[in-house]
Every structure is written in C-alpha cells, then in structure tokens.
Residue frames relative to the residue before (quaternion, step in Angstrom):
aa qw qx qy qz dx dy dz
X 1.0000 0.0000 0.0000 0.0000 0.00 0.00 0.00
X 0.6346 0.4413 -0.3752 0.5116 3.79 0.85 -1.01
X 0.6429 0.5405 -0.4925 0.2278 3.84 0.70 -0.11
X 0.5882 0.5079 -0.3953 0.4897 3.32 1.28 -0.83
X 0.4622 0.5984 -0.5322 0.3809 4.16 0.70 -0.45
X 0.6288 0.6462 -0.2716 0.3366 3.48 0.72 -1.74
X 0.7027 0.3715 -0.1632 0.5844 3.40 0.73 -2.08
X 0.7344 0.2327 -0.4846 0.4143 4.00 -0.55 -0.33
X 0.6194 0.5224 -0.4795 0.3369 3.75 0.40 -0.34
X 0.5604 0.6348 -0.2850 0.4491 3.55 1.47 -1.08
X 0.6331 0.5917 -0.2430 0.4360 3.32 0.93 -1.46
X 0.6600 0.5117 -0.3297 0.4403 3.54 0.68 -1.54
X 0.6220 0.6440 -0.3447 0.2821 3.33 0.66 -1.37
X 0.6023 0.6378 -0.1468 0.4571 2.91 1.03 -2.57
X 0.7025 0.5215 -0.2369 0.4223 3.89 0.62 -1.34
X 0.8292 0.3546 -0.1193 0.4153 3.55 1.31 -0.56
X 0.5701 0.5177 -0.3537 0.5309 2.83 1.72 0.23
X 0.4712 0.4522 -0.4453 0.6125 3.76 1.83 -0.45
X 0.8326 0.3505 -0.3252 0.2797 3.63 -0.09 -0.91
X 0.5279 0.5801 -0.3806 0.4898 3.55 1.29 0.01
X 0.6997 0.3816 -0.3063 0.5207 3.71 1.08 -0.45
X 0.4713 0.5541 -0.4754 0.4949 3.59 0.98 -0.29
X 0.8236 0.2887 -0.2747 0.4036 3.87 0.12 -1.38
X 0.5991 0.5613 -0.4610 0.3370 3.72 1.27 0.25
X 0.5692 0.5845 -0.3298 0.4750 3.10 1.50 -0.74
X 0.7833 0.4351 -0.2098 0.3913 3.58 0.28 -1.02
X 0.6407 0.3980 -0.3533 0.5534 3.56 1.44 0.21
X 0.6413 0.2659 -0.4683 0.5465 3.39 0.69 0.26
X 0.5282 0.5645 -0.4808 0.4136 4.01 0.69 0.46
X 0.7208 0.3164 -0.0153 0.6166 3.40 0.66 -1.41
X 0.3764 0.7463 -0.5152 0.1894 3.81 0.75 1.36
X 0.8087 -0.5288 0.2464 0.0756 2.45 -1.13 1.94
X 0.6498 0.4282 -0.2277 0.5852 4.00 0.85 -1.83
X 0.5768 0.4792 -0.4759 0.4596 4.01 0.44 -0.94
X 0.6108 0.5366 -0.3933 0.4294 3.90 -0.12 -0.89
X 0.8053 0.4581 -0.1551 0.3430 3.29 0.67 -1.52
X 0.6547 0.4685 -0.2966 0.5136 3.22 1.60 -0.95
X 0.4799 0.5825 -0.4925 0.4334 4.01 1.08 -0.99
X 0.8472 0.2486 0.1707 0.4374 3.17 -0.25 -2.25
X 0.0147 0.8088 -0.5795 -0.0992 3.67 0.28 1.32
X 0.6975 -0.4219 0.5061 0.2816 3.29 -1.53 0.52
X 0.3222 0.5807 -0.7473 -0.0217 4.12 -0.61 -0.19
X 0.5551 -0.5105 0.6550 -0.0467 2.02 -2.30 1.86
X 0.2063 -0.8010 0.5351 0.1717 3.40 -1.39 0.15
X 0.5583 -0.6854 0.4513 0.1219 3.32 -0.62 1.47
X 0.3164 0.7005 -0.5188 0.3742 4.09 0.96 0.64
C-alpha cells in the first residue's frame, strides 16, 4: 500500500515540475511589457 503513496506523490511532483516549466516558458513568451512597449495604451485626460 505505502508503494502506491510513493508513485502518486512522485507523479504529483513529476506533474509540477512539467507544469511549472510549461507556465515559465509561456510567460516569458507571451510578455505582457512587450505589448505595452510596441502598442502603448493612451489614456485620456477627461
């Protein structure tokens, strides 16, 4: 029984180290300040 503890904790782990590099990769792809610096925003002074 303590083996399957072992494997689904592993797994979870395994599951967060793929999904922790996926959202690092794709926030420094899909950055945000570039958008802002291409295409600035103008605000209106009203």
């Amino acid at each position: 029984m303590a083996e399957w503890w072992v494997t689904a904790i592993g797994f979870i782990i395994c599951l967060g180290f793929v999904g922790g590099t996926m959202v690092y990769f794709l926030r420094e792809t899909l950055n945000s300040e570039d958008s802002t610096r291409i295409d600035p925003v103008k605000k209106d002074m009203d």
